[in-house]
Steps between C-alpha positions, in 0.01 A plus 500: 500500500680820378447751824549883473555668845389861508640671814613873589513560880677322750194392607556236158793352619416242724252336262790565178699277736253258616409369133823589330507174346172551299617842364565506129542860507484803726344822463509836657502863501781654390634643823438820631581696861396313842094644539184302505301193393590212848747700656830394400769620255466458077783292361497212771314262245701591196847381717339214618363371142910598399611257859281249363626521166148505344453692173353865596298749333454808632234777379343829508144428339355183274628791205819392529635254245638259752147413559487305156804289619245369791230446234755289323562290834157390447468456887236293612435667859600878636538520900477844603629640851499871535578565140403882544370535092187419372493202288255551196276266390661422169771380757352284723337293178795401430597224749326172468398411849459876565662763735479478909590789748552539833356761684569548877121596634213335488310566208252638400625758813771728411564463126781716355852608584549521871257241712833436727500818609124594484415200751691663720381841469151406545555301857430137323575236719532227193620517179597223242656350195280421188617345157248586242479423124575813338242670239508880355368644837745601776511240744147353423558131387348191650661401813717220473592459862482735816654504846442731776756644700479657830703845576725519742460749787696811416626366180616728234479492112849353458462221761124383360642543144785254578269236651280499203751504304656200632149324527505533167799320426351235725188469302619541089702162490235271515270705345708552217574102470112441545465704193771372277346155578166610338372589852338861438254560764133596461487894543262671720380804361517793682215721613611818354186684710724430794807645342756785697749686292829607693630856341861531475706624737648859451745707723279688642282216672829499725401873633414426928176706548523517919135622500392140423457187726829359651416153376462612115827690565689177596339287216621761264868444619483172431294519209770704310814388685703434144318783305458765557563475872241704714640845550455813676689801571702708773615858461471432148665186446401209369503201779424151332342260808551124441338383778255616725260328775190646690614713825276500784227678559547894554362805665371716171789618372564706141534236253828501385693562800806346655354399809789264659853342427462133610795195517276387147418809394330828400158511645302770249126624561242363235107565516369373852866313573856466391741317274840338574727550231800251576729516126504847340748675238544846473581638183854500436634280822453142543241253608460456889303413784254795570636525856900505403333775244407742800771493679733658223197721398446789795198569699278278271189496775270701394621536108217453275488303192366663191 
């Protein structure tokens, strides 16, 4: 069975190396500065393919002319894992078994680009892994196969995205063989009037409004821990906050405000309690522990946060 892997993100590279031995060919974006998609940096499936020693292809859009070379291949299935381009219809007619992706959410809830990071946003407790046959609609093929999987408590982006990621690589091997022994499973259509969309993350989503709930404030940390980072500002400079937990309930204080220096951190006012930021970066220095922060920062009680 003649296999092409489509992978971008470091989020791929587990399953790339999971069912390397099916792989005819792999394909992926041509690389491009560390940003979105799951989290981790572009180029990481392009040197493993090269580690491997598996012929590579990489692309910009199905315009390009190396896309007639993978017509030629005349592949019989396409696995997808955070590809991060669109494949077109003509595309995905070409395989003869058909094209399979794996999406890390449970479907039909948070279709689109970021579901990793929206789970997280939101407050969901459980989250999942789905493997759907591909058609021309963004992540709306017939299920395949779906897993739940709890979130852990205070878990960040990068951490969740690495445990899916790795459940992933758990889960394609046999799948793939099942296939390639004529083992396609039954789909289960999706009910599309049940269907969330996840928008895609942009720098300013990062921006810490203190006049919201302390809880939202912390999931946003975590949310955007890789990009953009949550951020705020003092006297005008940027200060990137990498980690954050809910601080105990206050007094009313101006939202905002440095209330405390603590052994784990800076205890800030939010709306009807506080935050603890614990792993902060201001612009220009290095990365620290919030509370190593103060101390070479003077008289930070009582600065407020813009």
């Amino acid at each position: 069975m003649r296999t092409l892997f489509f992978g971008s993100s470091g989020f791929s590279v587990p399953a790339l190396q999971s069912i390397d031995s099916f792989i005819s060919c792999v394909v992926t974006k041509r690389a491009k500065p560390k940003g979105r998609g799951y989290l981790m940096e572009d180029g990481e499936v392009k040197r493993l393919a090269q580690k491997l020693n598996l012929p590579l292809v990489e692309m910009d859009s199905f315009k390009d002319t190396g896309v007639h070379d993978l017509v030629a291949l005349k592949p019989d299935l396409l696995v997808v894992v955070s590809f991060g381009l669109i494949i077109p219809k003509w595309f995905l007619d070409v395989p003869s078994v058909g094209a399979i992706n794996v999406h890390p959410s449970l479907l039909p809830k948070y279709r689109g680009p970021a579901p990793i990071q929206w789970a997280i946003r939101n407050g969901d407790t459980e989250t999942g892994i789905t493997i759907i046959k591909m058609n021309e609609k963004m992540d709306a093929g017939d299920i395949l196969y779906q897993e739940s999987v709890m979130l852990g408590i205070g878990e960040n982006a990068e951490v969740l995205s690495g445990r899916l990621a790795q459940r992933t690589a758990e889960i394609l091997p046999d799948f793939v063989k099942g296939i390639a022994m004529g083992r396609l499973p039954s789909g289960l259509p999706q009910k599309d009037e049940e269907a969330t969309y996840t928008p895609m993350i942009v720098k300013e989503m990062g921006l810490i409004a203190w006049t919201t709930d302390p809880a939202d404030i912390v999931r946003q940390v975590r949310a955007l821990v890789a990009w953009p980072t949550a951020f705020t500002f003092l006297n005008g400079k940027l200060l990137k906050v990498f980690d954050a937990a809910l601080g105990r309930k206050t007094a009313e204080a101006d939202p905002g405000t440095v209330l405390e220096v603590t052994p784990d951190g800076l205890l800030v006012g939010a709306l009807g309690g506080s935050v603890l930021l614990k792993d902060v970066q201001l612009e220009n220095r290095k990365r620290m522990n919030a509370s190593e922060f103060a101390r070479g920062y003077r008289s930070i009680v009582g600065e407020k946060f813009a």
